[in-house]
C-alpha positions in Angstrom: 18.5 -20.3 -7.0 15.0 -21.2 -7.8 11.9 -20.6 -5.6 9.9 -23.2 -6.4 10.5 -27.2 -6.4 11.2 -28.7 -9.9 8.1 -31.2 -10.9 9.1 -34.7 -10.8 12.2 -34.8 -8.7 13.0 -35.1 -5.0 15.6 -32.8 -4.2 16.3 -31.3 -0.4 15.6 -27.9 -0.3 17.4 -26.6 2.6 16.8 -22.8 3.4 19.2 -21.0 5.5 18.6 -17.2 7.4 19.1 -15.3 9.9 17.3 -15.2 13.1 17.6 -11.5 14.5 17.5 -12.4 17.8 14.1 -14.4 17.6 14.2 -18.1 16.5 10.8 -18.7 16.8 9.8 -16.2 14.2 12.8 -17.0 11.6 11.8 -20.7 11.4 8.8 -19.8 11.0 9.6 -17.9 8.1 11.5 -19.9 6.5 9.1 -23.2 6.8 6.1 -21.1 5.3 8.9 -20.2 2.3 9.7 -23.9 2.2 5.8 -24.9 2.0 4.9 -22.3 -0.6 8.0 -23.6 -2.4 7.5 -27.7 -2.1 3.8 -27.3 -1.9 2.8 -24.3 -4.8 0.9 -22.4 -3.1 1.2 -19.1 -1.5 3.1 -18.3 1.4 0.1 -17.3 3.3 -1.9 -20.0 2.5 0.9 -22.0 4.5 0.2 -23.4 8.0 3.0 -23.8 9.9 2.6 -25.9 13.6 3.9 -28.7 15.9 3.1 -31.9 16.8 2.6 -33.9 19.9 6.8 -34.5 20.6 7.2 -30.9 19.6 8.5 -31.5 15.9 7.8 -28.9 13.1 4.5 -29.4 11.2 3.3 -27.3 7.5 1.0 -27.8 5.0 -1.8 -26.1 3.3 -5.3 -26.9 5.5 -5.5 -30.2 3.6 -4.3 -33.7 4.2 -1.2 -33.2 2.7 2.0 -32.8 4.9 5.0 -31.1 4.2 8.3 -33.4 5.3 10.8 -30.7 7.5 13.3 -30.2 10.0 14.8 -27.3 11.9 17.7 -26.5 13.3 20.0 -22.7 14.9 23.1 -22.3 16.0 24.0 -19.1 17.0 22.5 -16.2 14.5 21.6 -19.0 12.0 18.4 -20.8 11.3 17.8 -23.7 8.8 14.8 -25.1 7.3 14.7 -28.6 5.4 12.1 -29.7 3.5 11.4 -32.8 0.7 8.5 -33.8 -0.5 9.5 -37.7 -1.0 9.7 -38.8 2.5 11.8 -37.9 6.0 14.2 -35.3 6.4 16.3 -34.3 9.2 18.8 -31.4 9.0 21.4 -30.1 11.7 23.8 -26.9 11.8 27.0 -26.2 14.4 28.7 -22.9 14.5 32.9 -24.0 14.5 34.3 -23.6 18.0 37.0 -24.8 20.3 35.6 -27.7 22.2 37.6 -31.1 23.6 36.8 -33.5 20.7 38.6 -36.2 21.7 37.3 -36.2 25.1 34.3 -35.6 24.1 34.1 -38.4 21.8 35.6 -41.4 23.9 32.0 -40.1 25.7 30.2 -40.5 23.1 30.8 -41.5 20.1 31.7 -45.6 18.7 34.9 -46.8 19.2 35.8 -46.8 16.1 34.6 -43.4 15.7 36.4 -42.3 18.5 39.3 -44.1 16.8 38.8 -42.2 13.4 38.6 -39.1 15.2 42.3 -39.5 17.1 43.9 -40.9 13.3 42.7 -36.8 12.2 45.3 -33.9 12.3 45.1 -32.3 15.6 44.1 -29.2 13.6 41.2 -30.6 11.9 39.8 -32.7 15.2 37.2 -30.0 16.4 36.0 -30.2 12.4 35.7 -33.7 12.5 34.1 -33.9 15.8 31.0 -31.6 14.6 30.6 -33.5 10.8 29.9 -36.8 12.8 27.9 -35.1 15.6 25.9 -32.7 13.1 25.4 -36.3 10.9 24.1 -38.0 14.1 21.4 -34.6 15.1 20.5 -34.5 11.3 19.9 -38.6 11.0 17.9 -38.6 13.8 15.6 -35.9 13.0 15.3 -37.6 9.6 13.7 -41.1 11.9 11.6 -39.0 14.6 13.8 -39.9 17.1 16.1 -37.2 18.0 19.4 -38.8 19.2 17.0 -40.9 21.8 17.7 -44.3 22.1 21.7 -44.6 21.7 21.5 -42.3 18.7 24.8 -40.9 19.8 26.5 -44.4 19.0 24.5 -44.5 16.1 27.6 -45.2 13.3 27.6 -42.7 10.2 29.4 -43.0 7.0 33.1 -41.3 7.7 32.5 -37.7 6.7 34.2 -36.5 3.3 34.7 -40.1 2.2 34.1 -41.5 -1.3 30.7 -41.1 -2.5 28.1 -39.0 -3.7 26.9 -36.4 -1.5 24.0 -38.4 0.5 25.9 -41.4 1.2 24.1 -44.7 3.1 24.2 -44.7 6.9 25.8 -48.6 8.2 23.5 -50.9 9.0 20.1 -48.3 8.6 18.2 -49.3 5.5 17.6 -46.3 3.1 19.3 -43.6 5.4 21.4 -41.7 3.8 23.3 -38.4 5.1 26.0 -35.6 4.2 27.2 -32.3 4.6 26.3 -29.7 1.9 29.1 -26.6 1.6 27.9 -23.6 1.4 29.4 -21.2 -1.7 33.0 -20.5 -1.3 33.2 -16.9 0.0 29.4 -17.1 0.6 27.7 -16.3 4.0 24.4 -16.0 5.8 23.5 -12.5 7.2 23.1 -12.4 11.0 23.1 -9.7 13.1 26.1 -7.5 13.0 27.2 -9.5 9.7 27.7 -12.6 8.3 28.8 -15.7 9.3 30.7 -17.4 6.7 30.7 -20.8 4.9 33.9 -21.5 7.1 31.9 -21.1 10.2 29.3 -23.4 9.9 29.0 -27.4 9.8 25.8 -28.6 8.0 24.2 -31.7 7.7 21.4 -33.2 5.7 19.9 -36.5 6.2 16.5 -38.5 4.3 14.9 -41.5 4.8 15.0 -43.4 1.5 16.7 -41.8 -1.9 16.5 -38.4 -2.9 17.5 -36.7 -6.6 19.9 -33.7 -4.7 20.6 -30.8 -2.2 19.6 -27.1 -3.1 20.7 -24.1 -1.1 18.2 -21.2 -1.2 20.0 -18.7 1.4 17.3 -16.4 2.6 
């Protein structure tokens, strides 16, 4: 996979790594990779920040601003970046958890409805692409899931489409989960968690050319 962005297209770049324990440090990593990347310049020329609600800030000591989100789960960090407008990004590590309980909570009804029509043995799965759509949308707005973003409706997960498909009722918002390599992994800790593990979710404000993995 490439290190740099490809002039004249407005793909996602969405960098995943492991955190060794410190999550501070890993993102921070990555975002400076994702800045020399999206930005061309040096890695250490990149400035890498927050601003006033806390979200991720880079760019290069000029007026231009790098578009990014973050998000960990377990030994896991991932960094999304664009250059053509918002971005919001979210990762969940598979695990038993109540779904349908958990999504009469919070989820629409007619989510919640989707959700019991699943085989029981896909449920938890189900559960995480709609809540990992919700985190990554509302990262992509500046919102977070503030505001009833929990009951914010997404596209049902894995249906026809291309890969970003539009968010009901939300303008340009568009969202969907990227798969990592079959048999691929990222490296953390002890070793690696795999593709099957994870639940990732990419979202942008407005339309965007692609997803790229660049696995760190």
């Amino acid at each position: 996979m490439s290190q740099s962005a490809v002039p004249g297209r407005d793909t996602v770049y969405v960098f995943l790594g492991r955190t060794d324990g410190d999550r501070p440090a890993a993102a921070r990593r990555l975002l400076r990779r994702a800045g020399g990347a999206l930005l061309g310049r040096a890695e250490a020329e990149i400035r890498v920040g927050r601003d006033a609600a806390g979200r991720p800030l880079v760019d290069a000591g000029d007026a231009v601003e790098l578009p990014v989100s973050v998000s960990h789960a377990g030994g896991v960090v991932v960094v999304a970046a664009r250059r053509g407008g918002g971005v919001g990004v979210d990762v969940e590590r598979r695990r038993e958890l109540p779904a349908l309980a958990l999504a009469r909570r919070w989820y629409a009804p007619q989510e919640a409805a989707w959700l019991r029509g699943c085989p029981p043995g896909r449920r938890v799965e189900a559960f995480l692409l709609l809540w990992t759509a919700k985190e990554a949308v509302g990262k992509a707005v500046g919102r977070g899931l503030r505001d009833g973003g929990l009951r914010r409706p997404m596209p049902v997960p894995d249906g026809p489409g291309g890969l970003l498909r539009p968010v009901p009722g939300a303008g340009g918002l568009r969202v969907g989960h990227p798969r990592l390599p079959a048999g691929g992994g990222v490296p953390a800790g002890g070793g690696p968690i795999l593709a099957g593990g994870l639940v990732l979710a990419v979202a942008v404000d407005g339309p965007a050319d692609g997803v790229e993995l660049m696995i760190d």
